[in-house]
N, C-alpha and C positions, 0 to 999 in steps of 0.2 A: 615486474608485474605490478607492484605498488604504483608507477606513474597510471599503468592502463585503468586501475581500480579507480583511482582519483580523478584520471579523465572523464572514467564513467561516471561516476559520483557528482562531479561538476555538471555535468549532465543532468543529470536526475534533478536533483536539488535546484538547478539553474530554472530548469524549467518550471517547475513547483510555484517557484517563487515568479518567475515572469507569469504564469498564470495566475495568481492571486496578484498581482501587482495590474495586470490585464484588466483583471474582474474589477478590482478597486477605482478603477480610473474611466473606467465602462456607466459605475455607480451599482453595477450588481453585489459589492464587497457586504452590504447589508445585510445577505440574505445567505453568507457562508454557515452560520451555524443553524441546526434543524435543529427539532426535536432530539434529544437523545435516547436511543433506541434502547439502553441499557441504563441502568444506576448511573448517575453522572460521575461519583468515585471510581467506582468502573470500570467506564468508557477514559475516564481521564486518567487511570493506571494503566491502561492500556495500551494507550496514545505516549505518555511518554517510556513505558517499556519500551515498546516497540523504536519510538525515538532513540531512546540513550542505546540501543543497539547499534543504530545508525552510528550516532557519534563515536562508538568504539572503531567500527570501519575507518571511518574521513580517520580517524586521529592516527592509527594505526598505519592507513594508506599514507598517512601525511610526514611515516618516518620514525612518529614514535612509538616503540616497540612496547605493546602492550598483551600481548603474547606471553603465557609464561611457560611453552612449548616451544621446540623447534618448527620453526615453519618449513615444512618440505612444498620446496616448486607445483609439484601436481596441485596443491590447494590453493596456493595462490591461482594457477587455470581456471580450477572450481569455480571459485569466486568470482572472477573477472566474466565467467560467462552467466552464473547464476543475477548477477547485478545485469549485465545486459538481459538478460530474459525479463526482468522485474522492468527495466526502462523499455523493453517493446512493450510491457504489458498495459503501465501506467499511463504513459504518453498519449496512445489513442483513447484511454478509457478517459480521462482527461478532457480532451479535444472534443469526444462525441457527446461527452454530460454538459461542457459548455458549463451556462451560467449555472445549473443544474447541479453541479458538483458543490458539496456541502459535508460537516460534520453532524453527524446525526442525520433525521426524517424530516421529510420536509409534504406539507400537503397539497404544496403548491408545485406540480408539474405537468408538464407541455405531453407528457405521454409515456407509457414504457419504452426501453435504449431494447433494443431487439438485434442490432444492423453493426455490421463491423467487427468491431470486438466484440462483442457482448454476443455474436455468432458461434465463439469456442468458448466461452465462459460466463455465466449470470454475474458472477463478481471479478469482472480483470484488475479491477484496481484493485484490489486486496491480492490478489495474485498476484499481481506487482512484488505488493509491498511483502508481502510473504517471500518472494523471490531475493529482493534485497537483503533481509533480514535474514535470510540465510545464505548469502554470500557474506555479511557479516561475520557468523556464527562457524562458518568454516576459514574464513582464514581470520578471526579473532578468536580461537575456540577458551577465551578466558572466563571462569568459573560465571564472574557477572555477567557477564556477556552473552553466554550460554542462558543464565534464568530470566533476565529481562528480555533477550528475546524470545524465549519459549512460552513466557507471561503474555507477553505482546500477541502473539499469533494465536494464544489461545482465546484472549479477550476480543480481537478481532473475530476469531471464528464464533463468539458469541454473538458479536455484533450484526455479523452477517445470518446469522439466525433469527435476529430480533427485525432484522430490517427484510427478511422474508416474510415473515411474516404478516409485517405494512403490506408490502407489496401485494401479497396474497389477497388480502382485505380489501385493500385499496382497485387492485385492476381485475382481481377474482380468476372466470375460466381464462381471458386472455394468459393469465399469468401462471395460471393452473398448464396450461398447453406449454407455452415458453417453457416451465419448470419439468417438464419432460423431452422436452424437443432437446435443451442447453442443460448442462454438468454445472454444478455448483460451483468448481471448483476450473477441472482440468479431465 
């Protein structure tokens, strides 16, 4: 199960980076960082919580047993499918934000993301990333691992609070309708 996690994982990650590598080379790499929606300690505790969860994954998937439980096969399944749900989630949400995709708020955009993804959920990319980080968290279930990402997910659901908010402001009933019509979440 470890190779399929790592397959997946190269996935995710590959993509990530071909897309800021994309953006960079486009010349929209400028305008990655917004406003930040929350404290910038924060948002940047957040960002790497939620990161160094990841990194328990890849390192774990990668052989080195960081585990200080028995791993039973059923979890490694978990895993392997909760990372694939977190990459359908990410990849469109990704593609359809285009240059648009940013850390933090941005005042500068072409419109609300209504179409696609953003069809079964106002946040997929955090759905994603929430997906990942707990395929993480089940087959790394190590103490650290456990509160950095449960740090992570919570900071981000702050995040995604603060940046409803924007939205709110910013598109008003459009987004008022949307926020009833589309689940926060799932």
């Amino acid at each position: 199960m470890r190779v399929v996690i790592m397959i997946e994982l190269l996935v995710f990650i590959g993509f990530i980076v071909a897309n800021n590598l994309f953006r960079r080379f486009r010349g929209s790499w400028k305008n990655v960082l917004g406003d930040f929606p929350i404290h910038p300690l924060l948002f940047g505790a957040g960002k790497f919580s939620m990161g160094t969860s990841w990194v328990f994954l890849f390192v774990q998937a990668a052989g080195r047993r960081l585990n200080p439980f028995p791993m039973y096969p059923p979890l490694g399944y978990a895993s392997a499918v909760l990372l694939l749900l977190g990459i359908a989630f990410v990849i469109p949400s990704f593609v359809r934000l285009g240059n648009e995709s940013r850390f933090g708020v941005s005042e500068e955009s072409s419109g609300l993301r209504t179409m696609g993804v953003f069809r079964v959920s106002r946040n997929p990319m955090y759905v994603g990333f929430y997906f990942v980080t707990l395929a993480s968290l089940v087959f790394v279930p190590h103490p650290v691992n456990i509160g950095c990402g449960l740090v992570g997910i919570y900071v981000h659901h702050l995040i995604v609070l603060a940046e409803e908010r924007f939205l709110l402001e910013k598109y008003g009933a459009s987004y008022e309708y949307y926020k009833h019509k589309v689940r926060r979440y799932l």
